[in-house]
DOVOVO-337052 format. One record per residue: residue in one letter; x, y, z of N, C-alpha, C in turn. Coordinates in steps of 0.2 Angstrom, whole numbers, padded with zeros to 4 digits, always signed. Atoms other than C-alpha are relative to their C-alpha. Layout:
BEGIN
aXYZXYZXYZ;...
! end
This chain:
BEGIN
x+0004-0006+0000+0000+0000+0000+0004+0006+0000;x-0006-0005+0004+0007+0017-0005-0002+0004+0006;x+0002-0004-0007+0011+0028+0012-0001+0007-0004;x+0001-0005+0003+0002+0042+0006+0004+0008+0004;x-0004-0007-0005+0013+0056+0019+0006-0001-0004;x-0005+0002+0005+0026+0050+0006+0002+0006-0003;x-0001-0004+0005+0022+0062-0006-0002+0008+0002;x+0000-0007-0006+0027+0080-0001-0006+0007-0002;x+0006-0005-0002+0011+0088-0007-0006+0001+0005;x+0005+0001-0006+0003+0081+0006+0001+0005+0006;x-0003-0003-0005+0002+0091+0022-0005-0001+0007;x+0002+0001-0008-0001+0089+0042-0003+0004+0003;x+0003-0003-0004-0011+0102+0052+0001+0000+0006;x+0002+0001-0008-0007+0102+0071-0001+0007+0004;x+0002-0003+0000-0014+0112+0078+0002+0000+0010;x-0003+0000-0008-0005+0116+0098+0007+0003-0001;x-0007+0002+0001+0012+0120+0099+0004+0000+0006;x-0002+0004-0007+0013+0114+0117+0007-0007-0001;x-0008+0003+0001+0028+0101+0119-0003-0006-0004;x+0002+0005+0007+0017+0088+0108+0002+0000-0005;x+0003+0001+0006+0012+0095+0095+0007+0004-0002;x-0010+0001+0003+0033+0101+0091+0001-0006+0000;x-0003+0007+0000+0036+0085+0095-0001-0004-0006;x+0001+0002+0009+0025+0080+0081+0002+0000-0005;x-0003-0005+0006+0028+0092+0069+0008-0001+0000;x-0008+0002+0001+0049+0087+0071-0001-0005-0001;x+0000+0006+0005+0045+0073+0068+0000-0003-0006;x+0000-0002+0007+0037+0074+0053+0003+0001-0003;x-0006-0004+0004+0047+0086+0047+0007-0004-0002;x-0006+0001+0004+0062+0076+0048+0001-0006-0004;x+0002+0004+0007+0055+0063+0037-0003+0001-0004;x+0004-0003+0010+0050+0074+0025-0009+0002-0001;x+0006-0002+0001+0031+0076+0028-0001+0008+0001;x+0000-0006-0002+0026+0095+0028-0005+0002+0005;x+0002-0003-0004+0020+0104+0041-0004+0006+0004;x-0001-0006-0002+0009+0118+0048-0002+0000+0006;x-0001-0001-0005+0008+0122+0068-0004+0005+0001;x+0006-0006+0000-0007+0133+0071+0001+0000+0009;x+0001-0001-0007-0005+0140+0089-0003+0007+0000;x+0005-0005-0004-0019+0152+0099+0004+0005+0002;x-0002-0007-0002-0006+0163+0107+0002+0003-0005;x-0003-0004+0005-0002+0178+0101+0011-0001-0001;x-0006+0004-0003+0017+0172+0108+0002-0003+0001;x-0003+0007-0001+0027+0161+0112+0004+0004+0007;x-0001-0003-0007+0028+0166+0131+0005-0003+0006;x-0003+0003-0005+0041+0163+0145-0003-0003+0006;x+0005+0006-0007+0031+0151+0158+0006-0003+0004;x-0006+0003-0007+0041+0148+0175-0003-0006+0000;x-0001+0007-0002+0038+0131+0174+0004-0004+0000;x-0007+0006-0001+0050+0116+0180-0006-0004-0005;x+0004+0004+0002+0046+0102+0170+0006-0009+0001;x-0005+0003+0001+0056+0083+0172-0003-0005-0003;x+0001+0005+0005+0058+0072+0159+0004-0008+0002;x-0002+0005+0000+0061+0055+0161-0001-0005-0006;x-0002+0005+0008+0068+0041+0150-0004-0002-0004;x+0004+0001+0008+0053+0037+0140+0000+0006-0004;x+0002-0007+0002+0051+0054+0137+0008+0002-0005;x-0007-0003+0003+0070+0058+0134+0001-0004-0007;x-0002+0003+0005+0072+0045+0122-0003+0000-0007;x+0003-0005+0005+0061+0053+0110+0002+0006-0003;x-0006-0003+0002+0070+0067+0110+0005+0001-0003;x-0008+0002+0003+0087+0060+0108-0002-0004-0009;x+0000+0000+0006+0079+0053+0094-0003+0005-0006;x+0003-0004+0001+0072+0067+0088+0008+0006-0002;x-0007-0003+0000+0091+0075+0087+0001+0003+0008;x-0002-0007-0007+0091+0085+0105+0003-0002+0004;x-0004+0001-0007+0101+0075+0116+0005+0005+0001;x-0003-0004-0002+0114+0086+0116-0002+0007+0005;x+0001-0007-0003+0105+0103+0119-0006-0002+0008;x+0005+0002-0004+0093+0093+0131+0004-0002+0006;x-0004+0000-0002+0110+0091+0140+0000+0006+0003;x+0001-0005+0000+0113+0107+0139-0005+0004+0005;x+0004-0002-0003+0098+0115+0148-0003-0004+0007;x+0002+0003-0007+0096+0102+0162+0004-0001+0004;x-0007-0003-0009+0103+0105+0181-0001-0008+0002;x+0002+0007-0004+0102+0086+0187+0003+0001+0006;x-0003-0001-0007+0101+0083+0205+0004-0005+0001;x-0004+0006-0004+0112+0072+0215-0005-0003+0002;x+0004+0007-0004+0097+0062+0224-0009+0006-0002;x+0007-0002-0001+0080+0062+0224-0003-0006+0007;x+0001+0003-0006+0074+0060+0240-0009+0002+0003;x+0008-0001-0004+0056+0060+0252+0002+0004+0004;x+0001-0005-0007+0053+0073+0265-0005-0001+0004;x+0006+0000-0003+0043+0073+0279-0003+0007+0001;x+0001-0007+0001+0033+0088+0277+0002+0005+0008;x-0003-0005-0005+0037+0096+0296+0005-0002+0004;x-0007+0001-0003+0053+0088+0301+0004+0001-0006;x-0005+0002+0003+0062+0086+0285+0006-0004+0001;x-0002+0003-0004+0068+0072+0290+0001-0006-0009;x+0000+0000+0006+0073+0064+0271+0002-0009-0001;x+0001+0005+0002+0070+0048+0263+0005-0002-0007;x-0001-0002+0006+0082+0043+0247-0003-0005-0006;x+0005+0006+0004+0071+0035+0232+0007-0001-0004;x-0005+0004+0005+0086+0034+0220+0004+0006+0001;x-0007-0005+0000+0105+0043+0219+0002-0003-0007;x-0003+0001+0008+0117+0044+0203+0003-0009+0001;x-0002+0004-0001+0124+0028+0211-0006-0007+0001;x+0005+0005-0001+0108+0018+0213+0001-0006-0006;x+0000+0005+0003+0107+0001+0204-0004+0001-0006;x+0006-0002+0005+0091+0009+0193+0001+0006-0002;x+0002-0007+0002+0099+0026+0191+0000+0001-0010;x+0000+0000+0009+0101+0024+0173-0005+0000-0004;x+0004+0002+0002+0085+0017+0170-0007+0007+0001;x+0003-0008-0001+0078+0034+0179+0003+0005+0001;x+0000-0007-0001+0086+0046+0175-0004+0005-0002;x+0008-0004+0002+0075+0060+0175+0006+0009-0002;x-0002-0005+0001+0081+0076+0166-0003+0010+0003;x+0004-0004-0004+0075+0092+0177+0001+0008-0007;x+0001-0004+0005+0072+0107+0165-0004+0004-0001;x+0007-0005-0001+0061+0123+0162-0003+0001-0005;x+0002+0003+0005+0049+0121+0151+0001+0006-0006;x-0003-0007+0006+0052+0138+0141+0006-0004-0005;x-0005+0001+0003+0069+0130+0138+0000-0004-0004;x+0000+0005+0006+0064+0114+0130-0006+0003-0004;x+0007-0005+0005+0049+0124+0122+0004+0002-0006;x-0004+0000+0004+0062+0132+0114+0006-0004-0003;x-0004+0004+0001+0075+0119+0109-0003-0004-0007;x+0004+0003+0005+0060+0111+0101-0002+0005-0008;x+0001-0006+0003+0057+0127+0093+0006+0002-0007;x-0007+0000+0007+0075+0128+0085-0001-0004-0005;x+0000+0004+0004+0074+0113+0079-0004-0003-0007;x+0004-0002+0007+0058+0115+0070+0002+0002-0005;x-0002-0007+0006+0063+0130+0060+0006-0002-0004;x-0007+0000+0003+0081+0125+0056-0003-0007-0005;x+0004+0006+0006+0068+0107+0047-0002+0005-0005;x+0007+0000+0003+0055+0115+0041+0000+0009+0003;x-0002-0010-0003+0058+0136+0043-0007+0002-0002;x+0006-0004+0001+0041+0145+0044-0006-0004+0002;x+0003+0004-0002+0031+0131+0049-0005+0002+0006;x+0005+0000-0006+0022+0137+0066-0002+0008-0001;x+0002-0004+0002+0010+0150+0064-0006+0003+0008;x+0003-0002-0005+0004+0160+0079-0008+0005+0002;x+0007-0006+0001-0011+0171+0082-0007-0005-0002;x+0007+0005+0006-0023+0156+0075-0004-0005+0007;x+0004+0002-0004-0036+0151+0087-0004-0004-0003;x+0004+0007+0004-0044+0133+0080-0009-0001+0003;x+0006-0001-0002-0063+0136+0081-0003-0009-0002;x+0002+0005+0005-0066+0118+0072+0002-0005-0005;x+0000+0002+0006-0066+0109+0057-0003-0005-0005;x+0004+0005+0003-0073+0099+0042+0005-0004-0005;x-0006+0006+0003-0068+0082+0034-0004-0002-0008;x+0001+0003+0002-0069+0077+0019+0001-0009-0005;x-0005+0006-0001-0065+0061+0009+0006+0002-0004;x-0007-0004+0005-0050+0072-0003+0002+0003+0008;x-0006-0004-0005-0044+0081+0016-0005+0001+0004;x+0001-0005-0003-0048+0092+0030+0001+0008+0002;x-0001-0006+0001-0051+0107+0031-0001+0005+0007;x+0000-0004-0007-0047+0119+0048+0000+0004+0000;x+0002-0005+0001-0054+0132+0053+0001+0005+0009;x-0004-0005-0007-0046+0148+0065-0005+0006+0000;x+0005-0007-0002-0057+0163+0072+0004+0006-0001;x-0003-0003+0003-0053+0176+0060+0006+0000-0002;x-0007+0001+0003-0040+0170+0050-0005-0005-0005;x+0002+0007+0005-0042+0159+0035-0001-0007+0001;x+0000+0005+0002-0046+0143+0034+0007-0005-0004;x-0007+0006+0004-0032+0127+0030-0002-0005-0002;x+0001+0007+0002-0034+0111+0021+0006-0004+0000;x-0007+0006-0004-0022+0096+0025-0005-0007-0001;x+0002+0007+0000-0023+0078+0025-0001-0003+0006;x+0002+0004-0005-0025+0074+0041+0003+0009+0006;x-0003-0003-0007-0025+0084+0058+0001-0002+0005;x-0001+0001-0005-0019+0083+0075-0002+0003+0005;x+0002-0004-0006-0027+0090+0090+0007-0001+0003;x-0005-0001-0004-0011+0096+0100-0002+0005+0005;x+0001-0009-0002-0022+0111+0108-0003-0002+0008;x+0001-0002-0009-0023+0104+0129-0007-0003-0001;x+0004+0001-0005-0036+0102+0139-0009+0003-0002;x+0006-0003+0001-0048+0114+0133+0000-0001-0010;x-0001+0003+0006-0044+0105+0114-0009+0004-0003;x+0006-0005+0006-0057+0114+0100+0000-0007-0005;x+0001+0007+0006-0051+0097+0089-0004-0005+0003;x+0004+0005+0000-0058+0086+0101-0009+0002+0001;x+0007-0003+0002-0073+0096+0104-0005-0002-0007;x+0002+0001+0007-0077+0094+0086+0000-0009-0002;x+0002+0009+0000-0075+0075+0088-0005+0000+0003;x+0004+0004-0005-0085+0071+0102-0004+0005+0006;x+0003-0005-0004-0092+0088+0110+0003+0001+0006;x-0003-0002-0006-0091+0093+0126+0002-0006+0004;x-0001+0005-0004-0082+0080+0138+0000+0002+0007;x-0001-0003-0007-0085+0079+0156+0006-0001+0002;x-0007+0000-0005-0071+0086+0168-0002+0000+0007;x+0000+0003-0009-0070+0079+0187+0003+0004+0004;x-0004-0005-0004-0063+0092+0198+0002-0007+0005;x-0001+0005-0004-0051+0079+0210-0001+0001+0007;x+0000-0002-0007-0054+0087+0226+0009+0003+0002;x-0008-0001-0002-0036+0094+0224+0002+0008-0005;x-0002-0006+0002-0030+0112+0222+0008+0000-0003;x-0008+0000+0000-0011+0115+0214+0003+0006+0002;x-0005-0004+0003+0003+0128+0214+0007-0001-0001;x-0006+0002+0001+0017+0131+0209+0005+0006+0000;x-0005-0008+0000+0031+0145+0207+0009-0004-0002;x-0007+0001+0003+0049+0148+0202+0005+0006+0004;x-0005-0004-0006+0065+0154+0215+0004-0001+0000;x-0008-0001+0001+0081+0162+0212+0002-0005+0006;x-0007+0002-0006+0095+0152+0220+0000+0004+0005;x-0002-0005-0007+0099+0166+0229-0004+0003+0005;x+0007-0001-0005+0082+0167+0238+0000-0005+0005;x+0006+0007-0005+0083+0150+0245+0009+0000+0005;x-0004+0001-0004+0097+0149+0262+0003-0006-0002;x-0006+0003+0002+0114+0141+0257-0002-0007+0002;x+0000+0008-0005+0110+0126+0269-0005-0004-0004;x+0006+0003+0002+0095+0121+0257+0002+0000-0007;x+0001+0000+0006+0103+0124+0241+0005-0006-0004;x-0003+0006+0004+0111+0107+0236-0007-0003-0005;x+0005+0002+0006+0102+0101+0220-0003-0007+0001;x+0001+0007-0002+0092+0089+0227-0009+0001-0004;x+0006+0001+0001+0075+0082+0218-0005-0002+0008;x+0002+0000-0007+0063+0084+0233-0008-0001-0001;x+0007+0001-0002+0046+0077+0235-0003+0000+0009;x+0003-0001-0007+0038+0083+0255-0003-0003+0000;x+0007+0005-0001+0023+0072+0259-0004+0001+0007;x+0002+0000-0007+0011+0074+0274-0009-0001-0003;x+0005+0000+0001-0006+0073+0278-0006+0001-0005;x+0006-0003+0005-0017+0082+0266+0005+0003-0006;x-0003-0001+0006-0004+0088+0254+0007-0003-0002;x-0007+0001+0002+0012+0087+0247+0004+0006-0005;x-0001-0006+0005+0025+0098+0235+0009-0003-0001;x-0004+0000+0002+0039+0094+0224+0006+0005-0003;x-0004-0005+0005+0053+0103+0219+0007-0003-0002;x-0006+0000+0004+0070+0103+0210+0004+0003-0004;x-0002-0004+0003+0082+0114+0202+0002-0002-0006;x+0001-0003+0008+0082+0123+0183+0005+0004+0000;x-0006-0006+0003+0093+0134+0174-0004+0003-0005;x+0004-0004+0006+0088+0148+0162+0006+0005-0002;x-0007-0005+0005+0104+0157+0153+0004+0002+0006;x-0006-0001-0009+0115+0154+0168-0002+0001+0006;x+0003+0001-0008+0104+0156+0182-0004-0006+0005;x+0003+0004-0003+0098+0144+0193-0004+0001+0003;x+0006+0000-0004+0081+0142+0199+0000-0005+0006;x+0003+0006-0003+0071+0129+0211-0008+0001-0002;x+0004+0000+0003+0054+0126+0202-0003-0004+0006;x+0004+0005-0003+0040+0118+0212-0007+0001-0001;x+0006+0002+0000+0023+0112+0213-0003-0005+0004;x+0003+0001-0008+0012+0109+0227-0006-0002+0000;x+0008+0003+0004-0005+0099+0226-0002-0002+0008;x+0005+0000-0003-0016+0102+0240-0010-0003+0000;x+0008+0003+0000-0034+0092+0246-0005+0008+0002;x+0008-0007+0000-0051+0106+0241-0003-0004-0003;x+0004+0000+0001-0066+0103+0240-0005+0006-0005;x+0006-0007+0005-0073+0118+0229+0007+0002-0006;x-0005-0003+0003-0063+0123+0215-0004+0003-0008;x+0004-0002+0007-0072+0134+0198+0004-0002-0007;x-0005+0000+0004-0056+0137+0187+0003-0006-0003;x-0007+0006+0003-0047+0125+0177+0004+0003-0006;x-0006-0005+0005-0033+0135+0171+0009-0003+0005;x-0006+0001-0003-0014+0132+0175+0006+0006+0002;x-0002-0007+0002-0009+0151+0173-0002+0004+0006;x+0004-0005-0004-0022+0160+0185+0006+0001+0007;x-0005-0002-0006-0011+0169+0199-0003+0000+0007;x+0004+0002-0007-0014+0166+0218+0004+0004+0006;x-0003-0003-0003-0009+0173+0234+0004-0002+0005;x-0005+0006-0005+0005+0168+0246-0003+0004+0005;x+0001+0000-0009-0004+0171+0262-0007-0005-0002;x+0006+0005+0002-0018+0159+0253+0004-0007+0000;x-0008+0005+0000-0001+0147+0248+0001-0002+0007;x-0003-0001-0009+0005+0150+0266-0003-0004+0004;x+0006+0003-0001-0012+0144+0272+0000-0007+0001;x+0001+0008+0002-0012+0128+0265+0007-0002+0002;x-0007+0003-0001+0006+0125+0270+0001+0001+0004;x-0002-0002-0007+0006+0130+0287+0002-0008+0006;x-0003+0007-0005+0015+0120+0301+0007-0003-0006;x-0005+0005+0002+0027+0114+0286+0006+0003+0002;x-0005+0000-0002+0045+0115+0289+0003+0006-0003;x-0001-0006+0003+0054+0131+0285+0002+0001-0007;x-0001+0000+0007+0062+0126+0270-0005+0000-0003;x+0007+0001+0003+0045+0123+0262-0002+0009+0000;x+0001-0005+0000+0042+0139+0269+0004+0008-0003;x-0007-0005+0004+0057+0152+0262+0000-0004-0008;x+0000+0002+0007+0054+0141+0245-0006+0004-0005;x+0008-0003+0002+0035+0147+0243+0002+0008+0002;x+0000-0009-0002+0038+0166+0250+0006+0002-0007;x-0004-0003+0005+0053+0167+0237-0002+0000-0007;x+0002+0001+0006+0045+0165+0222-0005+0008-0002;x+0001-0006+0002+0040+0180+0212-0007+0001-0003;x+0009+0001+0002+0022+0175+0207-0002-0006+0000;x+0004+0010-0003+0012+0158+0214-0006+0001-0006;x+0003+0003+0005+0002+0151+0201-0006-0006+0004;x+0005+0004-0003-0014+0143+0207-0004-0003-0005;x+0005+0002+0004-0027+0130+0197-0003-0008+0006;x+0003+0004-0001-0039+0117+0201+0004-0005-0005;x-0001+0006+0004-0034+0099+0195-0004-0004-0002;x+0008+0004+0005-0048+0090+0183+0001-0005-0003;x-0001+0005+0005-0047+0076+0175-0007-0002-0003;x+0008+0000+0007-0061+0072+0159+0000-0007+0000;x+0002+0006+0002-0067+0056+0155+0003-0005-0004;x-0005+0008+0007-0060+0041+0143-0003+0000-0004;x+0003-0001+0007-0061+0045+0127-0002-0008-0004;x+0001+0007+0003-0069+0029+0117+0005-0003-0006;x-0007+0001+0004-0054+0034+0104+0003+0006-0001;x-0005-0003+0001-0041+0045+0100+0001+0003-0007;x+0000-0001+0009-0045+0045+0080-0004-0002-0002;x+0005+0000+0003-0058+0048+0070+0000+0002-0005;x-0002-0002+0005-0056+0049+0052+0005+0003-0003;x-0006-0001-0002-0043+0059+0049+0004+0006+0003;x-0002-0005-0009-0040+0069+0066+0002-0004+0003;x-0001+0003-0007-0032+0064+0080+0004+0003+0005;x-0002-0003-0007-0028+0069+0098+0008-0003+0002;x-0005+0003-0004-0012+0068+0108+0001+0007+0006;x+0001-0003-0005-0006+0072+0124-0002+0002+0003;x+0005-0004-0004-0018+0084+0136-0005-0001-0004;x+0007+0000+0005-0031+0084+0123-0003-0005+0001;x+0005+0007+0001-0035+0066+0124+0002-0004+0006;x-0001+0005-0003-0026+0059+0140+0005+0008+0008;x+0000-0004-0007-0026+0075+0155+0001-0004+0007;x-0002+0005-0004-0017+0067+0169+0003+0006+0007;x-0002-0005-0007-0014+0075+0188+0006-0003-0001;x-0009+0000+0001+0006+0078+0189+0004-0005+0007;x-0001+0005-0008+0007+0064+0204+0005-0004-0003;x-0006+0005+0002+0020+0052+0194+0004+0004-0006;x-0003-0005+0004+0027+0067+0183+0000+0000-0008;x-0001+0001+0006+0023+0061+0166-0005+0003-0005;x+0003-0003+0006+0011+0070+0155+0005+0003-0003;x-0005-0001+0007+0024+0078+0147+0005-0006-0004;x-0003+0007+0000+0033+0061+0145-0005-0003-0006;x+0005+0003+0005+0016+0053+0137+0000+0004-0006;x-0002-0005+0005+0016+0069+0126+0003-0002-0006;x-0007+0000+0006+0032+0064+0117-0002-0008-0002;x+0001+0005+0000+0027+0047+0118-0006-0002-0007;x+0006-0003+0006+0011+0050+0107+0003+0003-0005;x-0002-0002+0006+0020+0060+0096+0004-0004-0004;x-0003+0003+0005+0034+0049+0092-0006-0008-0003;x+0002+0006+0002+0020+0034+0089-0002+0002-0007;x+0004-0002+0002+0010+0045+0080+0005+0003-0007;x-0007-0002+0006+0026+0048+0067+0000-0005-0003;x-0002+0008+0005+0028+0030+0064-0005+0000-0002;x+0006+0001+0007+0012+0025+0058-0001+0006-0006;x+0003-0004+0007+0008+0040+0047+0007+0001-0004;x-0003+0001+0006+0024+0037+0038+0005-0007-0003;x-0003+0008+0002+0024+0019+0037-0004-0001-0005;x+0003+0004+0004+0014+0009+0023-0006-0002+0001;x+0007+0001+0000-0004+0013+0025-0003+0006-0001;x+0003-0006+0001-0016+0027+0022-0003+0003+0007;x+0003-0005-0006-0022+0040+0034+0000+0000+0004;x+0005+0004-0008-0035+0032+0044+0002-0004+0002;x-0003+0008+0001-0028+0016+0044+0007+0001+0005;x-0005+0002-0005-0014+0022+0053-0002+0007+0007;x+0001-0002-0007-0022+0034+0065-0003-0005+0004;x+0002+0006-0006-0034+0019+0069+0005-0002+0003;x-0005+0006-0003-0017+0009+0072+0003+0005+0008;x-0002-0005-0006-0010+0025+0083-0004-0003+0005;x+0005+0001-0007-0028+0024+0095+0002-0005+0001;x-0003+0006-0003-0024+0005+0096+0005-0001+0004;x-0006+0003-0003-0007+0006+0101+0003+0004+0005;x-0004-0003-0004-0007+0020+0111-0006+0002+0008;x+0003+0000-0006-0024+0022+0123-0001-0002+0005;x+0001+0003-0008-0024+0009+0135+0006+0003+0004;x-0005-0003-0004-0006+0013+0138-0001+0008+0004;x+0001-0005-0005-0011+0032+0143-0004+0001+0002;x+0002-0001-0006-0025+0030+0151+0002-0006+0007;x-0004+0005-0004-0015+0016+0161+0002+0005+0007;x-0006-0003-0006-0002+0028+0166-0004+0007+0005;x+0006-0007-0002-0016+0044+0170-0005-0003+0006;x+0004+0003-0005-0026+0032+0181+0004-0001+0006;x-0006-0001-0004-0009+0027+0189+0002+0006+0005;x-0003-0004-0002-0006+0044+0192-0005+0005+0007;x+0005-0001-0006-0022+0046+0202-0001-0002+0003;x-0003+0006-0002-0018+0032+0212+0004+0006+0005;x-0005-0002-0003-0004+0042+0219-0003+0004+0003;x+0003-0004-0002-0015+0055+0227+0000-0003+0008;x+0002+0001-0006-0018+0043+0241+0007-0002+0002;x-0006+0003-0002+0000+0036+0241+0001+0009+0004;x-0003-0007-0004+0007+0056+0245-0004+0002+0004;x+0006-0005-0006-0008+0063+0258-0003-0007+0001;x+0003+0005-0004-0010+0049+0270+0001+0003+0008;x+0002-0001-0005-0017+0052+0287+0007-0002+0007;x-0008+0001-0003+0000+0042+0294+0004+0003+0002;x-0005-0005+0000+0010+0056+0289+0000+0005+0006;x+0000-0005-0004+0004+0067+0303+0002-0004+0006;x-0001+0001-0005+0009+0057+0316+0010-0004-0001;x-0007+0001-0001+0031+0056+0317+0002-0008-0002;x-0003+0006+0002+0032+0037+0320-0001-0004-0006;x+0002+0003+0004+0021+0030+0310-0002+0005-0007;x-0001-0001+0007+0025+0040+0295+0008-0001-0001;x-0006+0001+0000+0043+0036+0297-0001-0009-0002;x+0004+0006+0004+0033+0018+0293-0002+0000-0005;x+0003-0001+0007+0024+0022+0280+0006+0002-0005;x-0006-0006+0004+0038+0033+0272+0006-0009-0005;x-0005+0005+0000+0050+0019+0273-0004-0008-0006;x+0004+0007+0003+0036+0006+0266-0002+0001-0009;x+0003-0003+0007+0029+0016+0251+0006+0003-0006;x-0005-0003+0006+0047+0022+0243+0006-0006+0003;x-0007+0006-0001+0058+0005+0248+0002+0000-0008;x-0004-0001+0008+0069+0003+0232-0007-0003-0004;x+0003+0004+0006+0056-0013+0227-0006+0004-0001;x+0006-0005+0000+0039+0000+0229+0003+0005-0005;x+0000-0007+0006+0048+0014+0217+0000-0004-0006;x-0001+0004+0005+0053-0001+0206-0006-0003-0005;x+0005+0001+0003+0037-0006+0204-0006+0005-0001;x+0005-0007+0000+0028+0012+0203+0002+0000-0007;x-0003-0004+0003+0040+0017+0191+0002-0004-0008;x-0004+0003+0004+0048+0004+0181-0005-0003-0008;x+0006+0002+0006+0034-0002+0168-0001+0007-0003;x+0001-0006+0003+0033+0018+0164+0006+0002-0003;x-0008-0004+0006+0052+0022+0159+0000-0006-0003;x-0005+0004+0004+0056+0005+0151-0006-0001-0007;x+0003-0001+0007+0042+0009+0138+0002+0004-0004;x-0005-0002+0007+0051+0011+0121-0005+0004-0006;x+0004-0004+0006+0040+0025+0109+0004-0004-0007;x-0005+0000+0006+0055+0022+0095-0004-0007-0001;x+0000+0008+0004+0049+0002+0092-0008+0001-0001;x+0009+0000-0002+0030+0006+0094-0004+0003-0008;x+0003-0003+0008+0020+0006+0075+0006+0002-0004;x-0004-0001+0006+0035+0004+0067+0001-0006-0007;
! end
């Protein structure tokens, strides 16, 4: 059968240009399919968010050419360890020395920086390729293309599109309507703080997950053109939340609030940050598929996942690199997005269910009492409990998947 993305009149539509749908779109790109990238912002904005990538995720990019600059841009710590949210009394889940460190190393990074790396690399492929200002109201299929449609702006036809556009996705909309979202009973934040804010005694580059009773909050340090940051995110038990936004700004005596009693590093980490960042965390329903004639979803759009085991950006890339192999293997369109939905949806609502799961592992009742979270602590991150949390998540291989 004739792989129709073959031939270079064809062309791709993705519509996001979040860390998927580049992901995509380089991929394509660099076996030759053409590409256009429709993103809603007016910009392309610097966002203080940490983000860490872990080796399913990395290896899509190294394949993708970026190992070097993905080098480049990430601060790696010496250990990632457990805390007790008001002793700080610390747990170590893995070191560079560990038996499994190879298997998990996690790359620690801000997303601005691989946003842009992804960005270079586009352009330097496929130059002019991402087109900004274009807000995707829609679209219609026919059986010669698709044709998408932006709010004030023209119209594009292509042979297939990609919903890459999140959580409030316009592509799947246009599939499947409105999908229901489930507020978790869990509030986040998060923020971004100079090295030179946090007390010397606290600034060894450690990946740091607190844990107590009703919350928890990660952190670990970023670089940005030679400065060092500590990036963190903080996911607190609520009951009421309206908003499902990741942006909306919050206040640190509301912050403060919900992290009282913790231990002071916790506290000088949260107070240093230049802007707190507050949303509700939602997760939507299961989609029946992934692809439907010739559209299809990836990453947020089709598989929103609470950041408890750190991988939605991971699946992300995951989904992009699959969704490269089929559409430039030896089938037509549909044929190889049906194959993509096959071979990629149990897997992410797998890991997205997993990840809600962990909600009750970090905020356990245990935790408020000293001994017996020195119990729990010790039960819940033993080598063989990370091993089997973790290991079925990195040692899945995008590159051999629908090739």
């Amino acid at each position: 059968m004739v792989n129709e993305m073959a031939n270079a009149k064809n062309k791709v539509v993705i519509c996001g240009a979040g860390m998927g749908g580049l992901a995509t779109a380089l991929g394509l790109a660099r076996k030759g399919v053409q590409v256009g990238v429709y993103e809603q912002a007016p910009a392309h904005r610097e966002l203080g968010a940490g983000l860490w990538i872990s080796i399913n995720g990395a290896r899509v990019l190294n394949d993708l050419g970026l190992g070097s600059e993905l080098e480049k841009i990430n601060l790696p710590p010496v250990d990632r360890v457990v805390r007790l949210w008001n002793t700080a009394q610390a747990w170590s889940v893995y070191n560079k020395g560990a038996e499994n460190s190879n298997e998990h190393t996690l790359y620690m990074v801000l997303r601005y920086e691989l946003h842009r790396i992804l960005l270079q690399a586009l352009e330097q492929v496929q130059p002019g390729s991402v087109h900004l200002d274009h807000k995707c109201i829609g679209y219609d299929e026919t059986d010669a293309g698709i044709t998408v449609h932006f709010e004030g702006k023209p119209s594009v036809t292509a042979d297939a599109l990609i919903g890459a556009d999140g959580v409030h996705s316009k592509v799947r909309q246009r599939m499947f309507g409105e999908v229901t979202q489930n507020f978790t009973n869990a509030i986040a934040w998060r923020g971004l703080v100079p090295i030179e804010r946090i007390s010397e005694k606290y600034r060894a580059p450690m990946a740091t997950t607190w844990v107590g009773p009703t919350a928890h909050i990660t952190s670990y340090p970023v670089q940005h053109n030679g400065r060092q940051f500590v990036s963190f995110s903080g996911q607190v038990d609520s009951q009421q939340w309206e908003q499902e936004s990741w942006s909306e700004p919050g206040k640190l005596e509301e912050c403060l609030r919900d992290f009282d009693g913790w231990h002071e590093q916790v506290i000088e980490m949260i107070s240093g940050a230049d802007v707190l960042y507050k949303w509700g965390l939602f997760v939507r329903d299961e989609l029946p598929t992934w692809a439907r004639g010739r559209a299809a979803l990836v990453g947020d759009a089709c598989h929103s996942m609470v950041p408890y085991l750190g991988q939605g950006v991971n699946l992300a890339f995951e989904d992009s690199c699959v969704l490269v192999n089929v559409l430039t293997g030896d089938q037509d369109i549909e044929s190889a997005l049906r194959q993509y939905d096959v071979l990629r949806r149990d897997r992410g609502y797998k890991v997205a269910r997993a990840s809600m799961d962990m909600l009750r592992v970090f905020h356990h009742a245990d935790l408020g009492n000293e001994e017996r979270a020195r119990n729990y602590i010790e039960k819940q991150w033993s080598r063989e409990k990370v091993r089997e949390r973790y290991d079925w998540i990195v040692s899945y291989n995008a590159l051999t998947v629908g090739v």
